[in-house]
N, C-alpha and C positions, 0 to 999 in steps of 0.2 A: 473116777467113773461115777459114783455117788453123787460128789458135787456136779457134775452136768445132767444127771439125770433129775437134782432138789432143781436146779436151775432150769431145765427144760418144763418140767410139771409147772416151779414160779409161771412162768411165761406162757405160757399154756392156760394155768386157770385164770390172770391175768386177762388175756384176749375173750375167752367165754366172759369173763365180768364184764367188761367193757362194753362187747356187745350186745352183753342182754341188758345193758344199764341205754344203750343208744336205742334200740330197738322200743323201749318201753319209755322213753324221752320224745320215740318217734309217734307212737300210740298214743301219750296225753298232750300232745304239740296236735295230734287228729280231731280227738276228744273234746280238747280245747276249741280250734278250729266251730265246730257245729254246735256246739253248745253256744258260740259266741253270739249265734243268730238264734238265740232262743231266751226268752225272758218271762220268769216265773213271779208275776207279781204278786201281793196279798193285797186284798181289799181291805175297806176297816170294818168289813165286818166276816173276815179273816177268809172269804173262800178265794179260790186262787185264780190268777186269769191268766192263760198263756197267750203269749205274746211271740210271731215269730216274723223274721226279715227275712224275706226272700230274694231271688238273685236279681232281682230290678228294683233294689232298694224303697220297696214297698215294705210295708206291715199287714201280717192278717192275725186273725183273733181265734181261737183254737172254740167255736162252735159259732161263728158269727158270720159265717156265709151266706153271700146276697144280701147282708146287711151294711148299710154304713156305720164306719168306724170315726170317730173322732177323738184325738187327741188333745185332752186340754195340756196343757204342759207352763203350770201357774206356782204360783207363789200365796201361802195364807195375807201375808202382811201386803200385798201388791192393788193398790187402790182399783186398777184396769181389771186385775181378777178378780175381784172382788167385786166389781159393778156389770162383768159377764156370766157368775154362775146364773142369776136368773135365767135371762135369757136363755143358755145350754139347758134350765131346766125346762124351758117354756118348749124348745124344741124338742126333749128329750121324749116329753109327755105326748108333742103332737106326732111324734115320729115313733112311740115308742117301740114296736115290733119290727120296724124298718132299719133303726140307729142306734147304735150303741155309743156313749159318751164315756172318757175313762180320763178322768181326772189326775193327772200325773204332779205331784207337788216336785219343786226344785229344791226343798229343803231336807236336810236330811233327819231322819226318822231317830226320834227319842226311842230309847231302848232301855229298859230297866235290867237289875242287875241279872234274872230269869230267865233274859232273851227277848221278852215281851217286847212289841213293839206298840207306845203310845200315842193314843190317834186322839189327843183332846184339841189338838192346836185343829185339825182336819173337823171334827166334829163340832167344835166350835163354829168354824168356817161353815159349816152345813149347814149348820140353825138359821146363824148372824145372817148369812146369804142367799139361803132357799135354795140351797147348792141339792137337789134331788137327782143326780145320778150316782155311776159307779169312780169312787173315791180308791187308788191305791197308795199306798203306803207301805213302800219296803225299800231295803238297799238296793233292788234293781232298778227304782225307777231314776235312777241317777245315769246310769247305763241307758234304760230305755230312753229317757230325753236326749242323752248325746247322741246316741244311735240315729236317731229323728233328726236332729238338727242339724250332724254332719249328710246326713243323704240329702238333705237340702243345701248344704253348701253355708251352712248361716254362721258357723265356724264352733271356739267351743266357749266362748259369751256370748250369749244368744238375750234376745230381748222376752221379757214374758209380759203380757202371755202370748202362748204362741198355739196356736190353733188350726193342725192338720189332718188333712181327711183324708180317708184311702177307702175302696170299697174294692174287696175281694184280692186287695194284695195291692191291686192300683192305685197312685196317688192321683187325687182328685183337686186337691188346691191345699194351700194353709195362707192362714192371715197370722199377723203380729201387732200387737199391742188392741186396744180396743176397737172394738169391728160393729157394725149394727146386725144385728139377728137378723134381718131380713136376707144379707149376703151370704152368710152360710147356708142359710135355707135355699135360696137358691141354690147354689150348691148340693146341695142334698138332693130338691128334685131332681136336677140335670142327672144327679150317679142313679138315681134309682127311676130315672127315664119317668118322669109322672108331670 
């Protein structure tokens, strides 16, 4: 009698474990889920920008509404990115209240032993290039370019730079590899109807 009842309670606490082990597998599988369409970038000059993908595979900008959004999505060492920061600057300045430019590196972020993530390769890049807009640098932006890249279809080697716009969630165009400022601009007025 004993032993069926040690063996009934085994089996017993057994199935509570189980299911509260499923149950809470079920919740960070959710968790997971909606977090997947959210991304917390750091700029290099450390404030943060949220980034989120909505269900028509659009991006918005968590205070950037009625503005155009543009994606640089570049490389420090990439001859083509490197002879388009001007121009993103040249636009950034005549559109400044209109467009937001967010400069997404493909490379991944030096990190010192503290955590710290180091933006001299980026800040370099900003001088050398007259790169004047917003610059991020974090382990998401690895995630955010794929992100970008797979809702275009561009696969997961993608050519840089690659240069896409969305305004208020909707995809507006993107170009690859070196583009003349004049087309993007275009661009720009057609989203912002001017």
């Amino acid at each position: 009698m004993l032993n069926k009842s040690i063996t009934y309670l085994t089996l017993l606490l057994s199935l509570t474990l189980f299911s509260a082990c499923n149950s809470d597998s079920e919740k960070d599988s959710a968790n997971q889920l909606l977090s997947s369409n959210e991304f917390v970038l750091t700029t290099t000059d450390s404030k943060q920008v949220v980034v989120t993908k909505n269900a028509n595979d659009g991006f918005e900008v968590d205070g950037a509404k009625g503005k155009v959004i543009l994606f640089d999505i570049f490389a420090t060492w990439c001859p083509p990115c490197q002879a388009s920061a001007s121009h993103l600057t040249s636009l950034q300045q005549k559109y400044k209240d209109q467009l937001l430019i967010i400069g997404s590196t493909v490379e991944r972020p030096e990190i010192t032993q503290e955590g710290k993530i180091l933006n001299d390769k980026l800040e370099t890049f900003r001088i050398k290039h007259n790169a004047k807009y917003t610059m991020v640098n974090s382990e998401q932006n690895l995630r955010l370019n794929d992100a970008i890249t797979s809702s275009l279809k561009m696969g997961k080697r993608y050519p840089i730079p690659t240069i896409v716009l969305y305004k208020d969630g909707k995809y507006i165009n993107h170009y690859v590899g070196s583009v003349q400022e004049e087309f993007i601009e275009s661009d720009i007025k057609r989203a912002l109807e001017l």
